[in-house]
Structure formats: structure tokens, C-alpha cells
C-alpha positions in Angstrom: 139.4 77.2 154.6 137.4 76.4 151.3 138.8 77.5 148.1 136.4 79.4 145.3 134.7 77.4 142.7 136.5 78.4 139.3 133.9 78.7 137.4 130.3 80.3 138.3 127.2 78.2 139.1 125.7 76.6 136.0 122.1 78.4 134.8 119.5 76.5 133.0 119.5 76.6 129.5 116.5 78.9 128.9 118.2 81.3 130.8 121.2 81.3 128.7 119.4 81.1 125.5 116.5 84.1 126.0 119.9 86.4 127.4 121.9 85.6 124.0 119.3 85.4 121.4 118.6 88.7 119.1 114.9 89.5 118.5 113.5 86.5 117.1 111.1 88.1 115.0 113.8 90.5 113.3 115.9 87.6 112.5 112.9 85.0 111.3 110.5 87.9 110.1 110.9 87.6 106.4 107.9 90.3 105.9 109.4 92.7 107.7 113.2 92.2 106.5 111.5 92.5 102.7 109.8 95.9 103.7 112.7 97.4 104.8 114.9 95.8 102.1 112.9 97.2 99.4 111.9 100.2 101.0 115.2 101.1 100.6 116.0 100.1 97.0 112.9 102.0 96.5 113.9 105.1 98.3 117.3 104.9 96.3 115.7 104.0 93.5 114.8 107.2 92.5 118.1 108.1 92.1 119.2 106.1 89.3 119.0 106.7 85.7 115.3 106.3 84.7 115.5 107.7 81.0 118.7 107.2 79.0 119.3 108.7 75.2 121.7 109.7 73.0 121.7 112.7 71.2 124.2 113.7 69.1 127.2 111.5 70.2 127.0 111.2 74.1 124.5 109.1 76.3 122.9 110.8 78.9 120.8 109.5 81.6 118.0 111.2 83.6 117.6 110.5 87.3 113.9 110.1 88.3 114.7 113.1 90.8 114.5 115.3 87.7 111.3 113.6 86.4 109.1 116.0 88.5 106.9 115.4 91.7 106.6 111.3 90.9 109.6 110.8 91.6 109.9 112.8 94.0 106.2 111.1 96.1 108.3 107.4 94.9 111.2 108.7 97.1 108.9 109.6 100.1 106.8 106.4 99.9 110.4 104.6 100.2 110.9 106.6 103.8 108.0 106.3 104.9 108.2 102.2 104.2 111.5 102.1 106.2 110.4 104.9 108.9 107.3 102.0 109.8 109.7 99.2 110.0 112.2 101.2 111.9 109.1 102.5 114.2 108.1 98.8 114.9 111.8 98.2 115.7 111.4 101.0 118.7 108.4 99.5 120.2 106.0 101.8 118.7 103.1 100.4 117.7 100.3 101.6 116.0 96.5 101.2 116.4 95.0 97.9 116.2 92.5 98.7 113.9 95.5 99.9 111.0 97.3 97.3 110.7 100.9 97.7 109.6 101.1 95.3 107.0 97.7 97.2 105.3 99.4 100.3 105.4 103.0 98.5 103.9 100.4 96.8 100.7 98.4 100.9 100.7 102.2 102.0 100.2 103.3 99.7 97.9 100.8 99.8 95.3 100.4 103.8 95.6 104.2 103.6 94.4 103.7 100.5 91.6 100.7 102.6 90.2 103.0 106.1 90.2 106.2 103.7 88.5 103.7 102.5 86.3 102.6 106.2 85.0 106.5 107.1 84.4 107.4 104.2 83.1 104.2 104.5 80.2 104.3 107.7 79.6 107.8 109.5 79.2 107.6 113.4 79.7 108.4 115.4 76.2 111.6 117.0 77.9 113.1 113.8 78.0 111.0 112.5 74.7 114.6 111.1 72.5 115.0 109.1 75.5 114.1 105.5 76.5 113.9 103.8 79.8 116.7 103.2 81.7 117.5 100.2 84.2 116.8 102.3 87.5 112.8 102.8 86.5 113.0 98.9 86.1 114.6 98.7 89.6 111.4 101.1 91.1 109.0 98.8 89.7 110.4 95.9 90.9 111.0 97.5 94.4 107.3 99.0 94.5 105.8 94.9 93.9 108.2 93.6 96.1 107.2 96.5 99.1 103.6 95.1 98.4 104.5 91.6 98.5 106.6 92.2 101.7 103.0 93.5 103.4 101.2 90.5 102.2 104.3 88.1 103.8 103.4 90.5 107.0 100.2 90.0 106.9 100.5 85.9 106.8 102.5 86.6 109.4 100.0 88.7 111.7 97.8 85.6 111.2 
């Protein structure tokens, strides 16, 4: 009578290492990790304090959701950078001929150049105010969501 072997039959190392491995180009894919990094901060963005001011004796701060529609376009632009990285994630692809990091740079400067208006001109309702840290935040979010569709497109290459 011959006894079990203890331990199961070796398998070759490729084997081993494709089962175990994440998605290698989530984990090395610094274009994509950037869009979806500062899609977010852009998205969230838009909730910080964008004008601060003191009248009479408290400070007050103004969100850039109560800016008007700007902020309210910055905040969808955000989504709609993380819904095309969470898309790729799912296997959906899009055409060939719109490329996804062309769409992430169309994104990202649509959102620098709308920053860029709020952050020259401050609407009269808010005119005692200055600019707060969180409009500094969506600016820098907005380059780096065009910067993270140029490292995608080196990477298409």
C-alpha cells in the first residue's frame, strides 16, 4: 500500500506567478494611477474653500459648489476622468480611433482653462474675498489630469 505525497506536485513557476500576480498594468501604469488620482482630488476639489474673506470679524470661506455652473462642470470633468479609468478597469474599451489618453488631455485642459477663469476673475458676490487654498488644489489637479493623459499616451506607444 503506497502512502499520499504530503505535499501537491510542484507547478512551473510561470504558472505560479501569472495565478498570483495583480494586473500588471494597474500596478506599473503610472498614467493611469495619475488619472484616477487626480480625477479625484479634482472631483473633491470643488468642494473646498475656493474664496476666503473676512468681513467684519469672522472668516468665511466659499466652496466652489457655490461659485455657479464652473464649478459645478469642474466637478463633472472629475467623474467623468475617474468613470474612464474605472471603465478601462471593467474591460470596456473604447474605439480605436479616440484614444483614451486624448480624451484624459481634452478633459484636463477643458478643466485648467475653466480653474483658470475662476481663479482670474472672482464673481462680485464674493468680491471682499480672496482665493482660497482649494482653487489652488483644482488647478493643480486639472495639470496634473493632463499630464496623467500625456504619461498614457507614452505609454500607448
Amino acid at each position: 500500500m503506497q502512502t499520499p505525497e504530503p505535499f501537491p506536485p510542484e507547478q512551473p513557476y510561470a504558472e505560479r506567478s501569472e495565478r498570483f500576480s495583480p494586473d500588471v498594468a494597474w500596478v506599473w501604469g503610472a498614467g493611469e494611477r495619475l488619472a484616477w488620482l487626480s480625477g479625484l482630488v479634482l472631483t473633491l476639489s470643488t468642494l473646498m474653500g475656493w474664496y476666503v474673506g473676512n468681513i467684519d470679524d469672522p472668516t468665511i470661506a466659499i466652496i466652489g459648489w457655490h461659485t455657479g455652473a464652473i464649478a459645478k462642470i469642474v466637478f463633472v470633468i472629475g467623474l467623468a476622468v475617474i468613470a474612464l479609468t474605472l471603465m478601462r478597469q471593467a474591460g470596456l474599451e473604447l474605439p480605436a480611433t479616440v484614444p483614451e489618453s486624448l480624451i484624459t488631455i481634452v478633459l484636463g485642459s477643458l478643466a485648467t482653462i475653466l480653474v483658470l477663469v475662476r481663479l482670474i476673475s472672482i464673481p462680485e458676490e464674493f468680491q471682499p474675498a480672496s482665493r482660497g487654498i482649494g482653487i489652488w488644489i483644482s488647478l493643480a489637479a486639472a495639470i496634473l489630469v493632463i499630464v496623467a493623459g500625456l504619461l498614457r499616451a507614452s505609454e500607448e506607444l
